[in-house]
ModelCIF file with pLDDT and N, C-alpha, C, O atoms, coordinates in Angstrom:
data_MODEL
#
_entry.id   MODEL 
#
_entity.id                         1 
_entity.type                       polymer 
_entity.pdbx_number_of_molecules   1 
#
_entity_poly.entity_id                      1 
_entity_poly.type                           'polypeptide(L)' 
_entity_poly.nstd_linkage                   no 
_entity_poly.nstd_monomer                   no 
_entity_poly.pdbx_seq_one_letter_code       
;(UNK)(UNK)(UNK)(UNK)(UNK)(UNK)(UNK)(UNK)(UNK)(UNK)(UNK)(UNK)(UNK)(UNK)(UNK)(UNK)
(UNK)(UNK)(UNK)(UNK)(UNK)(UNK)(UNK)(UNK)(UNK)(UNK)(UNK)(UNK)(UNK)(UNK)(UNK)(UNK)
(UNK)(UNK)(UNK)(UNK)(UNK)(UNK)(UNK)(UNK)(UNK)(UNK)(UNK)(UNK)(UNK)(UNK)(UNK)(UNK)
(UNK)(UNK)(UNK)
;
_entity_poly.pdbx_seq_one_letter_code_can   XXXXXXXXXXXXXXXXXXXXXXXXXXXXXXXXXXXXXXXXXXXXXXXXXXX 
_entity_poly.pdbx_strand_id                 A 
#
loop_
_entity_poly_seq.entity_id 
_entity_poly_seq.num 
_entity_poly_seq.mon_id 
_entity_poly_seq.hetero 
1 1  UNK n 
1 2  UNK n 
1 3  UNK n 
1 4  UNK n 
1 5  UNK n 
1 6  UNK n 
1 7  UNK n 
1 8  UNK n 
1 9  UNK n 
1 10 UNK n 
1 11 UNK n 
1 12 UNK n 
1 13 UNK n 
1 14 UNK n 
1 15 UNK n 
1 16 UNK n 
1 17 UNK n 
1 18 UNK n 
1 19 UNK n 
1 20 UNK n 
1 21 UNK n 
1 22 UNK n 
1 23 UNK n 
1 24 UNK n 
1 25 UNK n 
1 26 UNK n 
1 27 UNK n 
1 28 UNK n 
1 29 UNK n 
1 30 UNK n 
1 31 UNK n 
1 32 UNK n 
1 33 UNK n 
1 34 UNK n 
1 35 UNK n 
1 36 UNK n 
1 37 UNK n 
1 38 UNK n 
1 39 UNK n 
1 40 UNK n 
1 41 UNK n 
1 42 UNK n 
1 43 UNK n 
1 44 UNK n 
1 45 UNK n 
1 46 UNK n 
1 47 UNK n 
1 48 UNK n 
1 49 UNK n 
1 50 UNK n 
1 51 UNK n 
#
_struct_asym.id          A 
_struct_asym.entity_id   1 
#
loop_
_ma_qa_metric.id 
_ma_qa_metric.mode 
_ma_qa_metric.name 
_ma_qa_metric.software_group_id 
_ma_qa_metric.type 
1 global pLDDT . pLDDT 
2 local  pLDDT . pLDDT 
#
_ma_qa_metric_global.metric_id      1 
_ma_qa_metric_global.metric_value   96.16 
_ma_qa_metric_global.model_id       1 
_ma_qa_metric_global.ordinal_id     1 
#
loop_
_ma_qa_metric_local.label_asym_id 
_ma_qa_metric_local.label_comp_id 
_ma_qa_metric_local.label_seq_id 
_ma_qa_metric_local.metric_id 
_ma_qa_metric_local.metric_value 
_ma_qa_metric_local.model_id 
_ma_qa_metric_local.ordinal_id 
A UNK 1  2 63.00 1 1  
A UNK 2  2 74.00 1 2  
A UNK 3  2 95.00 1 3  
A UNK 4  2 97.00 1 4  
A UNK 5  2 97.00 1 5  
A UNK 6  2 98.00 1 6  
A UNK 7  2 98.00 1 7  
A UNK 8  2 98.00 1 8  
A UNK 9  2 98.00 1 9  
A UNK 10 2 97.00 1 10 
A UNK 11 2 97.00 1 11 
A UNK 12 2 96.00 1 12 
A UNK 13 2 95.00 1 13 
A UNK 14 2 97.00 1 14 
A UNK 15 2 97.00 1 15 
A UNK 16 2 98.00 1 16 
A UNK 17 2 98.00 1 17 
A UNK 18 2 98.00 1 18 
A UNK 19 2 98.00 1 19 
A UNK 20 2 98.00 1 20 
A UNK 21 2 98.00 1 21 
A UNK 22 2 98.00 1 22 
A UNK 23 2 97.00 1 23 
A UNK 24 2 97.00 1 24 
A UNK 25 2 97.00 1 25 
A UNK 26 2 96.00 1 26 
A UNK 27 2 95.00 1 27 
A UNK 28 2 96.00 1 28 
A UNK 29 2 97.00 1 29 
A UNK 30 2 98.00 1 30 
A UNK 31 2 98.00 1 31 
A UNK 32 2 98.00 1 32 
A UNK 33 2 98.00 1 33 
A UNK 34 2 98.00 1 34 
A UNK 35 2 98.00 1 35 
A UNK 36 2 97.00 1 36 
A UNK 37 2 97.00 1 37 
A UNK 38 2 97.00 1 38 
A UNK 39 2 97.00 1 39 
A UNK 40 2 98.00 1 40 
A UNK 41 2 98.00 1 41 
A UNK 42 2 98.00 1 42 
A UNK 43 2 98.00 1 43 
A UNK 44 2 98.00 1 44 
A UNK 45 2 97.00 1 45 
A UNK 46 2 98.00 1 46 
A UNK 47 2 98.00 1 47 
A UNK 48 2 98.00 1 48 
A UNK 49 2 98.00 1 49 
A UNK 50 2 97.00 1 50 
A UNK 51 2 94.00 1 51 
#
loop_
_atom_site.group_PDB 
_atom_site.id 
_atom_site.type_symbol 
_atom_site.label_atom_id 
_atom_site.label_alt_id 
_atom_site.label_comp_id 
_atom_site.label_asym_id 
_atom_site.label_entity_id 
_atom_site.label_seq_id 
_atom_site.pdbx_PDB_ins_code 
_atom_site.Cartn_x 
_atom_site.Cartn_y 
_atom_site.Cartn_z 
_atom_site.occupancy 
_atom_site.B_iso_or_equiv 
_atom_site.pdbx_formal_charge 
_atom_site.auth_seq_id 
_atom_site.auth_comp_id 
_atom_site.auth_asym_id 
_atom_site.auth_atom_id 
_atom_site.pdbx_PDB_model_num 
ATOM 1   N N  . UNK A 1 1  ? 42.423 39.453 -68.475 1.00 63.00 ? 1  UNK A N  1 
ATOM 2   C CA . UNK A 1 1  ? 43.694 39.927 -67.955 1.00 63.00 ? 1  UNK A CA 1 
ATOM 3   C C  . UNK A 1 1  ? 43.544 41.231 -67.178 1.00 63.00 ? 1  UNK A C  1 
ATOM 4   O O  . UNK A 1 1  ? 44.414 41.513 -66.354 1.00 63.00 ? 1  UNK A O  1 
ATOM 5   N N  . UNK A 1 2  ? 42.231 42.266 -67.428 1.00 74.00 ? 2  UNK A N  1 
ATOM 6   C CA . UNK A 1 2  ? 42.311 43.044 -66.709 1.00 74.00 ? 2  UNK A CA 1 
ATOM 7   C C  . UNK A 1 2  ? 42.124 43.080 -64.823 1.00 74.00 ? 2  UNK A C  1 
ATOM 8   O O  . UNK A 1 2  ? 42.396 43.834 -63.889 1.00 74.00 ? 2  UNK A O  1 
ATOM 9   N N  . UNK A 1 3  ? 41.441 41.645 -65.078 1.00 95.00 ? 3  UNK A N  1 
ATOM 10  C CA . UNK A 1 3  ? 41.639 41.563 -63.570 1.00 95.00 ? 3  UNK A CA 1 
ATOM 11  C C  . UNK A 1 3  ? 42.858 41.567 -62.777 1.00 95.00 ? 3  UNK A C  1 
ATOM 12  O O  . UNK A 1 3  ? 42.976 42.329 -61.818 1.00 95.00 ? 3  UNK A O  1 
ATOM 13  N N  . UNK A 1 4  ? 43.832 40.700 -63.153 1.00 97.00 ? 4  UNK A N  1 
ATOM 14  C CA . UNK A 1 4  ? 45.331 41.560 -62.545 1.00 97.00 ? 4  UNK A CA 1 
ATOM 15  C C  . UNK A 1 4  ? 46.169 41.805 -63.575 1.00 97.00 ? 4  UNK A C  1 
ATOM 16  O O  . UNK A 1 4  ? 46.730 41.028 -64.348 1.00 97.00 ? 4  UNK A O  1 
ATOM 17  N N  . UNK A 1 5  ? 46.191 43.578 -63.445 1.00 97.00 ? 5  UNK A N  1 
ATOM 18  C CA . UNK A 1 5  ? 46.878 44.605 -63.865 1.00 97.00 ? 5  UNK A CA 1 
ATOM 19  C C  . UNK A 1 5  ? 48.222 44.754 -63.638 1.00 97.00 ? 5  UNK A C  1 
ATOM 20  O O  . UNK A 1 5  ? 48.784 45.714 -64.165 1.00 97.00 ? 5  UNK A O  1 
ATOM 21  N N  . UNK A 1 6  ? 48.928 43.892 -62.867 1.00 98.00 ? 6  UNK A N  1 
ATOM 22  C CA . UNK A 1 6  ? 49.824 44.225 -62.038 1.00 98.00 ? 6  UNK A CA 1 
ATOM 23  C C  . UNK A 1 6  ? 50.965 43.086 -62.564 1.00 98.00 ? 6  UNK A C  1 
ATOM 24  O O  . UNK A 1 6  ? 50.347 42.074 -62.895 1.00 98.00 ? 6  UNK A O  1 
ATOM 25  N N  . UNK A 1 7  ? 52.485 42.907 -62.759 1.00 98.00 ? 7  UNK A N  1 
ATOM 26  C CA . UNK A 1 7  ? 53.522 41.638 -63.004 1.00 98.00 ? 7  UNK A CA 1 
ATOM 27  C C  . UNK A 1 7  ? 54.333 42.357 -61.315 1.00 98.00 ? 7  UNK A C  1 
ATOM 28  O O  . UNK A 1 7  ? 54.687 43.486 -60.979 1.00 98.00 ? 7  UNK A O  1 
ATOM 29  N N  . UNK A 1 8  ? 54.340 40.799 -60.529 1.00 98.00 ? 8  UNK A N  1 
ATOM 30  C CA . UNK A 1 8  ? 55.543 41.101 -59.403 1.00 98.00 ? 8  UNK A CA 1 
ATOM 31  C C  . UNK A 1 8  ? 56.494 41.296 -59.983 1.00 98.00 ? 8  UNK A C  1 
ATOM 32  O O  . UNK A 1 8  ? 56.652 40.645 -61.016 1.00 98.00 ? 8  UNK A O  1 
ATOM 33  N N  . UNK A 1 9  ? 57.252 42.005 -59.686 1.00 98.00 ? 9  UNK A N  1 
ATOM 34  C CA . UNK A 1 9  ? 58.987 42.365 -60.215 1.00 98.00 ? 9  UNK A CA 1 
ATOM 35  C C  . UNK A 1 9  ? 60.070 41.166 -58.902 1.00 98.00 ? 9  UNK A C  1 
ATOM 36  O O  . UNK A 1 9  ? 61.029 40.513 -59.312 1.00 98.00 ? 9  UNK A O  1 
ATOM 37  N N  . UNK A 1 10 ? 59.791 41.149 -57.990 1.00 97.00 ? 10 UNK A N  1 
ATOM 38  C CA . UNK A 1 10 ? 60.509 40.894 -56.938 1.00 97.00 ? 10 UNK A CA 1 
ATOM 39  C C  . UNK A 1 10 ? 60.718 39.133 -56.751 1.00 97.00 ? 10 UNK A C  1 
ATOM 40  O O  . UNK A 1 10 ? 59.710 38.454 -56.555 1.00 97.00 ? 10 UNK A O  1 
ATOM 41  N N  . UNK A 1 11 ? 61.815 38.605 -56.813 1.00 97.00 ? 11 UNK A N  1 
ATOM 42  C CA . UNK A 1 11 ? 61.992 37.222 -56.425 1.00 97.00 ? 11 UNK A CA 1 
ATOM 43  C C  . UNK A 1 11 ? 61.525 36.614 -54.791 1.00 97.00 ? 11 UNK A C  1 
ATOM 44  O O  . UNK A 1 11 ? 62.061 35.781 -54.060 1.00 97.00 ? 11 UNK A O  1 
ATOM 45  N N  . UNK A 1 12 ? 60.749 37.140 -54.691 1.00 96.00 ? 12 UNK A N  1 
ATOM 46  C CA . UNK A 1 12 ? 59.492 36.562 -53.135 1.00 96.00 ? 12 UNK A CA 1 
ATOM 47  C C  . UNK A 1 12 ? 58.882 35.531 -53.233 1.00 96.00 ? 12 UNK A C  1 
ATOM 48  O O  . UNK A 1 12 ? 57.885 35.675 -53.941 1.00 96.00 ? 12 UNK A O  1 
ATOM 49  N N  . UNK A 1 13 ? 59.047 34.275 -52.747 1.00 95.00 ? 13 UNK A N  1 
ATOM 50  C CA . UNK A 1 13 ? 57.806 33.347 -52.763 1.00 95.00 ? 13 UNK A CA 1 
ATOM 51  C C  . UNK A 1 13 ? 57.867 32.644 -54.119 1.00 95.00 ? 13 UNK A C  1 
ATOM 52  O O  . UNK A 1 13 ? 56.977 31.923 -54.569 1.00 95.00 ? 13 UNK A O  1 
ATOM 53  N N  . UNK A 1 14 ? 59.087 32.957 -54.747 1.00 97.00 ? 14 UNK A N  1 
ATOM 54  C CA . UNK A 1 14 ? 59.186 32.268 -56.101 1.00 97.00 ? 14 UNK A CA 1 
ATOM 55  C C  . UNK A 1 14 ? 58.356 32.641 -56.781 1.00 97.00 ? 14 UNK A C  1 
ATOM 56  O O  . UNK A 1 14 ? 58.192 31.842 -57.702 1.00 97.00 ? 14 UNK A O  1 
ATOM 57  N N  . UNK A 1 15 ? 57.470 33.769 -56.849 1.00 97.00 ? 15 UNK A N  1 
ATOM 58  C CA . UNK A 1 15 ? 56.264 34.917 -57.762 1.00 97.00 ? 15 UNK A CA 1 
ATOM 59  C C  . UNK A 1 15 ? 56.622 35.884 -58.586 1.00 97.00 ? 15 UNK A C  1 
ATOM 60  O O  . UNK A 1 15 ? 55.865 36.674 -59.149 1.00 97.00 ? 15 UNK A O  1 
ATOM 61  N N  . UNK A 1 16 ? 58.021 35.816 -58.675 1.00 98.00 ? 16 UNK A N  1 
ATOM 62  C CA . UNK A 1 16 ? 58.492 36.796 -60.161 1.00 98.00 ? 16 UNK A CA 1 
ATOM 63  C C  . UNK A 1 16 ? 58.026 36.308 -61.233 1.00 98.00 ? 16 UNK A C  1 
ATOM 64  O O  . UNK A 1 16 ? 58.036 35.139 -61.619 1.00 98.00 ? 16 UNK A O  1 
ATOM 65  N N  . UNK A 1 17 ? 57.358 37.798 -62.005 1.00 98.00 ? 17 UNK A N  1 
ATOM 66  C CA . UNK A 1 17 ? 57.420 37.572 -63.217 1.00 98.00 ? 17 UNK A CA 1 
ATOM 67  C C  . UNK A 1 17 ? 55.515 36.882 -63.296 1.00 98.00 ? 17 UNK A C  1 
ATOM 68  O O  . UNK A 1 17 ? 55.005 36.358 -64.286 1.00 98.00 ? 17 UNK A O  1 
ATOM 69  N N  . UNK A 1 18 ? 54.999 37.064 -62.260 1.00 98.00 ? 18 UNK A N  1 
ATOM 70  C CA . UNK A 1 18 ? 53.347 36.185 -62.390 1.00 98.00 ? 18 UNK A CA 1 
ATOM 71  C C  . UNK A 1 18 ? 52.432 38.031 -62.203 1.00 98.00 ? 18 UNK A C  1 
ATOM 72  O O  . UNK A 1 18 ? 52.845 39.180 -62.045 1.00 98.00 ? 18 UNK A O  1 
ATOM 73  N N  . UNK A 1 19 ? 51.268 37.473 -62.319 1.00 98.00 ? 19 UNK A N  1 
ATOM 74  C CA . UNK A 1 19 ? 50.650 38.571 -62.768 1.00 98.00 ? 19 UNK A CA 1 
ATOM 75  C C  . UNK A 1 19 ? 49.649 38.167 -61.309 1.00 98.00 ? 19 UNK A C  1 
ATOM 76  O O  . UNK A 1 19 ? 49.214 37.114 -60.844 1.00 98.00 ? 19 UNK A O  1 
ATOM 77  N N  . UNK A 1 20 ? 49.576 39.574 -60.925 1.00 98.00 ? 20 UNK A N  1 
ATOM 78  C CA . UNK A 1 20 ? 48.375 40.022 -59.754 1.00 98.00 ? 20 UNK A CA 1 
ATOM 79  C C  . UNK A 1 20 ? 47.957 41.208 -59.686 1.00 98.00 ? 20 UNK A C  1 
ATOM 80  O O  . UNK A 1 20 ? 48.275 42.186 -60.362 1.00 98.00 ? 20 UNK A O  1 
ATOM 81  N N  . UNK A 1 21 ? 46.987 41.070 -58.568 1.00 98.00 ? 21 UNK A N  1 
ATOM 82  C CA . UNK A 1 21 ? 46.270 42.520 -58.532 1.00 98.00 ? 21 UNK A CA 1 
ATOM 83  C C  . UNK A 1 21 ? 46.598 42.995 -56.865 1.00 98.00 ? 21 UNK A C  1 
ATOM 84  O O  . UNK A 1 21 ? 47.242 42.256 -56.121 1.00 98.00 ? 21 UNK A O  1 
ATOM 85  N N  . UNK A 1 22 ? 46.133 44.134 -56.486 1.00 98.00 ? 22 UNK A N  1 
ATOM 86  C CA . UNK A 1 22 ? 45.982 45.042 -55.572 1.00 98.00 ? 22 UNK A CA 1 
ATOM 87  C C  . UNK A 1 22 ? 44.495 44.338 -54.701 1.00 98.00 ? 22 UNK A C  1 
ATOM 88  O O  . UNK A 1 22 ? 43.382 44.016 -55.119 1.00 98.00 ? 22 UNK A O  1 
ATOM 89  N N  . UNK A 1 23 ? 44.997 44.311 -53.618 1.00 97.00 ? 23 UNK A N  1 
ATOM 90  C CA . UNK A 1 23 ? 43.311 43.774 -52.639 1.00 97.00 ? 23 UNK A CA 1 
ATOM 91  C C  . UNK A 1 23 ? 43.105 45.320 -51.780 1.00 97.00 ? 23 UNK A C  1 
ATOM 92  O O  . UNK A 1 23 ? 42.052 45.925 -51.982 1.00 97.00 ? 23 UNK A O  1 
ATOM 93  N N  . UNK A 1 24 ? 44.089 45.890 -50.877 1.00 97.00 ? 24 UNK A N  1 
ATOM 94  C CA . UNK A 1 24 ? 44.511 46.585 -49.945 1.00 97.00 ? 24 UNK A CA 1 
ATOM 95  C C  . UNK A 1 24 ? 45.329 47.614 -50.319 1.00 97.00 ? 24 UNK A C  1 
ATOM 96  O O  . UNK A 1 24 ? 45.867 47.403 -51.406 1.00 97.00 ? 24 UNK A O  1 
ATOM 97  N N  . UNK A 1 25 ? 45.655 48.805 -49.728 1.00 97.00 ? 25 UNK A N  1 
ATOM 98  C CA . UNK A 1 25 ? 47.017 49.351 -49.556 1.00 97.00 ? 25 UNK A CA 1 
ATOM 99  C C  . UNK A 1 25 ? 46.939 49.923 -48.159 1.00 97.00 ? 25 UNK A C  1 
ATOM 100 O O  . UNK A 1 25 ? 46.015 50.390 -47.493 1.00 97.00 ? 25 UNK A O  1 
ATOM 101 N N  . UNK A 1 26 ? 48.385 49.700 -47.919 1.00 96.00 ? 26 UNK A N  1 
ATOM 102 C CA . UNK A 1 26 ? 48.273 50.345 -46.182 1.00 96.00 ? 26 UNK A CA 1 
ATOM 103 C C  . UNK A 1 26 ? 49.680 51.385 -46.450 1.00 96.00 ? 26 UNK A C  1 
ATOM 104 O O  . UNK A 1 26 ? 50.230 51.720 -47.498 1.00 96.00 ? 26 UNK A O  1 
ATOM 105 N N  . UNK A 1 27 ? 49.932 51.668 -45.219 1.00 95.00 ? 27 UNK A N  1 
ATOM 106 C CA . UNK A 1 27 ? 50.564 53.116 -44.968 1.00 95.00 ? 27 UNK A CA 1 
ATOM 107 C C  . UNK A 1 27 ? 52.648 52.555 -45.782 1.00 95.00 ? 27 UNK A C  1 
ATOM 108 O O  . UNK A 1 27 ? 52.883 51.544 -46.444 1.00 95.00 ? 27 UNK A O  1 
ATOM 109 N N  . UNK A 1 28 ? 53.364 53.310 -45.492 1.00 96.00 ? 28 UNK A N  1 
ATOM 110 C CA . UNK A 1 28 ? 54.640 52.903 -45.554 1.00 96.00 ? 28 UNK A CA 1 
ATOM 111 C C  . UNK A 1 28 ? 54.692 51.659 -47.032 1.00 96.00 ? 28 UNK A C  1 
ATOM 112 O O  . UNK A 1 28 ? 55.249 50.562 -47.003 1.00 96.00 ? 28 UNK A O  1 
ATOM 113 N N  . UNK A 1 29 ? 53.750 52.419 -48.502 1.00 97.00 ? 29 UNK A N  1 
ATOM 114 C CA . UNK A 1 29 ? 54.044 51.681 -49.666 1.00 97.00 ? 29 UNK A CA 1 
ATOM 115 C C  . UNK A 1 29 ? 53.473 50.328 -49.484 1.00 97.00 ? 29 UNK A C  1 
ATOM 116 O O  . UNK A 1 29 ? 53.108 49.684 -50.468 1.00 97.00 ? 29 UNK A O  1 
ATOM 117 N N  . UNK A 1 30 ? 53.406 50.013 -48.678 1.00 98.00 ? 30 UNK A N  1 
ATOM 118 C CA . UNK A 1 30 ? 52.858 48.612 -48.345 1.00 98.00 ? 30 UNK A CA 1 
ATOM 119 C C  . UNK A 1 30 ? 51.243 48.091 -49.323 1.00 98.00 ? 30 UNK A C  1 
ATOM 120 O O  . UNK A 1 30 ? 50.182 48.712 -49.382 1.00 98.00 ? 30 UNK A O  1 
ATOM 121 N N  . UNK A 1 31 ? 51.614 46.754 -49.980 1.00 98.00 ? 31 UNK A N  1 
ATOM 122 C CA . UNK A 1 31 ? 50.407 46.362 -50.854 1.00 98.00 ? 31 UNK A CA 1 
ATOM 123 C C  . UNK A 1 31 ? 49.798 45.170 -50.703 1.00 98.00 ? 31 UNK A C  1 
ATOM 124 O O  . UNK A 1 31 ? 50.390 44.257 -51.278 1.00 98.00 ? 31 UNK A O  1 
ATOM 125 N N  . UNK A 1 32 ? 48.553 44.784 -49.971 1.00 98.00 ? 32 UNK A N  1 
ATOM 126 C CA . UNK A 1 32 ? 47.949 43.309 -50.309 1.00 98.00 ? 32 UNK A CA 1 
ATOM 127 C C  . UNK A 1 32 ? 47.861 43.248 -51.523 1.00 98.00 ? 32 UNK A C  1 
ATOM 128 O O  . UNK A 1 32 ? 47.379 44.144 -52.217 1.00 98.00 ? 32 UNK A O  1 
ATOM 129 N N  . UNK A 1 33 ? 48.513 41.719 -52.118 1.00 98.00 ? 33 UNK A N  1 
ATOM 130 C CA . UNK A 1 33 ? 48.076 41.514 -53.449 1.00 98.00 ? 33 UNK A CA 1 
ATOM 131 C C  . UNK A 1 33 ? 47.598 39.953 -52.981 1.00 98.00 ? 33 UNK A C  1 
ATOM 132 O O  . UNK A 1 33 ? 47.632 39.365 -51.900 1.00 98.00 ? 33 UNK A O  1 
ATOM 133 N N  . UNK A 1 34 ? 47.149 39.591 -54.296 1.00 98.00 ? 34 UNK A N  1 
ATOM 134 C CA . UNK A 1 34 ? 46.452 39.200 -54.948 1.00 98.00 ? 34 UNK A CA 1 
ATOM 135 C C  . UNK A 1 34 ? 47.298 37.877 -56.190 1.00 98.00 ? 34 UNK A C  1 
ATOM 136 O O  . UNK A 1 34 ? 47.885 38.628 -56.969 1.00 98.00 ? 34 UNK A O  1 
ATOM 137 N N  . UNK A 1 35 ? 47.560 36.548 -56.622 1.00 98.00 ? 35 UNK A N  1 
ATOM 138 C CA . UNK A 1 35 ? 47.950 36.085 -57.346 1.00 98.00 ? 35 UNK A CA 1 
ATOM 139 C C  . UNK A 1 35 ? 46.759 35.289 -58.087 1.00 98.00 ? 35 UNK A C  1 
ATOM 140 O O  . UNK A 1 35 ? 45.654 34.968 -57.649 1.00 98.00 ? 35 UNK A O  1 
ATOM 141 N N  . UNK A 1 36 ? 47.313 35.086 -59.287 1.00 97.00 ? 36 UNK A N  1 
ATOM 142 C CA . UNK A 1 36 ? 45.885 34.038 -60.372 1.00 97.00 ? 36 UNK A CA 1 
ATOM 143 C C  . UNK A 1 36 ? 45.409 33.246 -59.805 1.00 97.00 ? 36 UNK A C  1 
ATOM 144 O O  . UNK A 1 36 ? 44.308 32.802 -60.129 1.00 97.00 ? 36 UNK A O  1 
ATOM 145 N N  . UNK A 1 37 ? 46.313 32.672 -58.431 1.00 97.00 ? 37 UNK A N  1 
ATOM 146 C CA . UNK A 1 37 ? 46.132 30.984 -57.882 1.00 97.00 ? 37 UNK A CA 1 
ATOM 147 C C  . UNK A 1 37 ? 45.286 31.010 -56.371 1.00 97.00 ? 37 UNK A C  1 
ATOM 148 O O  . UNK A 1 37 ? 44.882 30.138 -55.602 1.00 97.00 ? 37 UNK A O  1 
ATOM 149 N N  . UNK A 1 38 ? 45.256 32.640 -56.402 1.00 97.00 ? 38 UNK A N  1 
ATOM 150 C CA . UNK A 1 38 ? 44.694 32.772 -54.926 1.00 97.00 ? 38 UNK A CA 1 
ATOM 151 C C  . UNK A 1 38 ? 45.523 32.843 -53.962 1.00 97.00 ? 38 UNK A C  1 
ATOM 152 O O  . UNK A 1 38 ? 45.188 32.572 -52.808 1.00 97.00 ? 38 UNK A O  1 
ATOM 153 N N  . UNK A 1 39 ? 46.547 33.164 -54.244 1.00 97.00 ? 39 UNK A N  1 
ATOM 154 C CA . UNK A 1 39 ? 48.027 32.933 -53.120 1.00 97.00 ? 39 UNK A CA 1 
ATOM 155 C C  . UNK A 1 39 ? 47.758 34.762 -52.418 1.00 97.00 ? 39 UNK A C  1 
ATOM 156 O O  . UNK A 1 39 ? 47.339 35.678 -53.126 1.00 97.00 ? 39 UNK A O  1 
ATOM 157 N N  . UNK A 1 40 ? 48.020 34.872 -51.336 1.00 98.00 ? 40 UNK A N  1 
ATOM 158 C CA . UNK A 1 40 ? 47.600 36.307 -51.254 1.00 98.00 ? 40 UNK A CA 1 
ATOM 159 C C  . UNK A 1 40 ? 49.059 36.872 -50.184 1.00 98.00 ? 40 UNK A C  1 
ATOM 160 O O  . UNK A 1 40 ? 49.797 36.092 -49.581 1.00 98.00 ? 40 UNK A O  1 
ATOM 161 N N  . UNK A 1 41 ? 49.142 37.878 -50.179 1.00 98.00 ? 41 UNK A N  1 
ATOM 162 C CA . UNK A 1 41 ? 50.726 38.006 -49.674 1.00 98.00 ? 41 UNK A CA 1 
ATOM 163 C C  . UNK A 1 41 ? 50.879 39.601 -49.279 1.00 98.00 ? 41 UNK A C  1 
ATOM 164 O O  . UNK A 1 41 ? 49.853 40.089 -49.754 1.00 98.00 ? 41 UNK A O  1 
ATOM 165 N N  . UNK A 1 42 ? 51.629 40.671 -48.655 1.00 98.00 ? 42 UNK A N  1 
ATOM 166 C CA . UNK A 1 42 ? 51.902 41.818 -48.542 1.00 98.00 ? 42 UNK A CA 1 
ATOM 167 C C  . UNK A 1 42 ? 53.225 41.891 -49.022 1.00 98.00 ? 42 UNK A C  1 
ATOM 168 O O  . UNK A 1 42 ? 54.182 41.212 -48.650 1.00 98.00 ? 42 UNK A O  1 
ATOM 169 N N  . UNK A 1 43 ? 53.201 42.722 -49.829 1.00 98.00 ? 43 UNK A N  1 
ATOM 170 C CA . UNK A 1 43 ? 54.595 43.224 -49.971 1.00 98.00 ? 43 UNK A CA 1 
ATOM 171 C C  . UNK A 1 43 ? 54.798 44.949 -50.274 1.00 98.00 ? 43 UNK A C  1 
ATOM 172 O O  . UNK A 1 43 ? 53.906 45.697 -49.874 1.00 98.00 ? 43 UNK A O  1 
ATOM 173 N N  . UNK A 1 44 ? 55.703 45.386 -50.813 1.00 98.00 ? 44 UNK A N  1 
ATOM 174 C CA . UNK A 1 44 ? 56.047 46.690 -51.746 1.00 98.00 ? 44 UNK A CA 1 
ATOM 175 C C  . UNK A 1 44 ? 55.515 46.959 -52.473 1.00 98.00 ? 44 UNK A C  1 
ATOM 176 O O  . UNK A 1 44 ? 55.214 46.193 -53.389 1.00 98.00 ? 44 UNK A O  1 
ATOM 177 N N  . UNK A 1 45 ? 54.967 48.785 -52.365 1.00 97.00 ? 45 UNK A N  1 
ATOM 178 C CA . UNK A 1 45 ? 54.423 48.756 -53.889 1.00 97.00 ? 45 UNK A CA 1 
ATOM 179 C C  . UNK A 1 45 ? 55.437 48.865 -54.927 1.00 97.00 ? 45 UNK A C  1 
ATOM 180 O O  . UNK A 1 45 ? 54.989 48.809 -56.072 1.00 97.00 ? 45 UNK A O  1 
ATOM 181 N N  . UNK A 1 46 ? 56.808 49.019 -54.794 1.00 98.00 ? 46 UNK A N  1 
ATOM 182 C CA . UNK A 1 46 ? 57.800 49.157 -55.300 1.00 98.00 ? 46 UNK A CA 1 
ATOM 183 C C  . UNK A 1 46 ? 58.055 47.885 -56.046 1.00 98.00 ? 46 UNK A C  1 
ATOM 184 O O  . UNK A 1 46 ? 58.677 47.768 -57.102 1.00 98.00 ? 46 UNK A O  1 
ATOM 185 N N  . UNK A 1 47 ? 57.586 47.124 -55.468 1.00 98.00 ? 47 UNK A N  1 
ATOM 186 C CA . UNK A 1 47 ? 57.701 45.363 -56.591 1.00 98.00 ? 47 UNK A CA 1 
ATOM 187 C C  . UNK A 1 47 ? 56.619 45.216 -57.425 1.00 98.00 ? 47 UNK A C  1 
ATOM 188 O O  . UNK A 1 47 ? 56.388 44.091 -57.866 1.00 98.00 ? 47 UNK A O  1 
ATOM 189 N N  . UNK A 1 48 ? 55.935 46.109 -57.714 1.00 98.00 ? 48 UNK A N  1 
ATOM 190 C CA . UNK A 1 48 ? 54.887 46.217 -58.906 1.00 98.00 ? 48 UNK A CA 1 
ATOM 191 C C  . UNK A 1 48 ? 55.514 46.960 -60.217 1.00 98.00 ? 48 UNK A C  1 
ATOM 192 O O  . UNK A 1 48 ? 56.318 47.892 -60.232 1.00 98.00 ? 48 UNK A O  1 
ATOM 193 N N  . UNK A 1 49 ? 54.867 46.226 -61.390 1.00 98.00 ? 49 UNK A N  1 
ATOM 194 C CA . UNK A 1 49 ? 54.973 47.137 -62.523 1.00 98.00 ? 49 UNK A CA 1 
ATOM 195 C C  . UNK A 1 49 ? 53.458 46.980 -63.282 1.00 98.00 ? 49 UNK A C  1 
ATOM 196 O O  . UNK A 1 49 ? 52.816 45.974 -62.979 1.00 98.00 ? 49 UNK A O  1 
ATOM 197 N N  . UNK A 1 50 ? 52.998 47.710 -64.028 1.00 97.00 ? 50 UNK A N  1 
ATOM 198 C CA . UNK A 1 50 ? 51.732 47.392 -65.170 1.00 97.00 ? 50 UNK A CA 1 
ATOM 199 C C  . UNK A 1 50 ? 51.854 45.881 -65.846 1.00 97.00 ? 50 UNK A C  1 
ATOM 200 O O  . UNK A 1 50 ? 52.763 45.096 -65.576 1.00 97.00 ? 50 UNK A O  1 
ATOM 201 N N  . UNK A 1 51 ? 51.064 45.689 -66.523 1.00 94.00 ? 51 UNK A N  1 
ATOM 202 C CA . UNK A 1 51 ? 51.085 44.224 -67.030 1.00 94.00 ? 51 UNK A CA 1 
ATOM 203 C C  . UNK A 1 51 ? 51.162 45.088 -68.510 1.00 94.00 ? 51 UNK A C  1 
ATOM 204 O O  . UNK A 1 51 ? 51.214 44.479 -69.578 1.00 94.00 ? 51 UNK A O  1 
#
């Protein structure tokens, strides 16, 4: 589980509530993540919480 540290908070892509990690971060909060399934996506770092 320590590989993703991370639960999306945000109803995106139907991925609330799944657990990922951090690939990237770019400027303006912005986060490549990362899902269990390999799904890979940018969003907010603001739609992250700890696992």
């Amino acid at each position: 589980m320590a590989d993703f540290p991370y639960i999306y908070r945000w109803d995106r892509c139907g991925r609330k509530g799944q657990r990922c990690r951090v690939f990237a971060r770019g400027t303006m909060n912005s986060v490549g993540l990362e899902f269990e399934d390999g799904f890979r996506m940018v969003s907010s770092g603001n739609a992250l919480r700890r696992a």
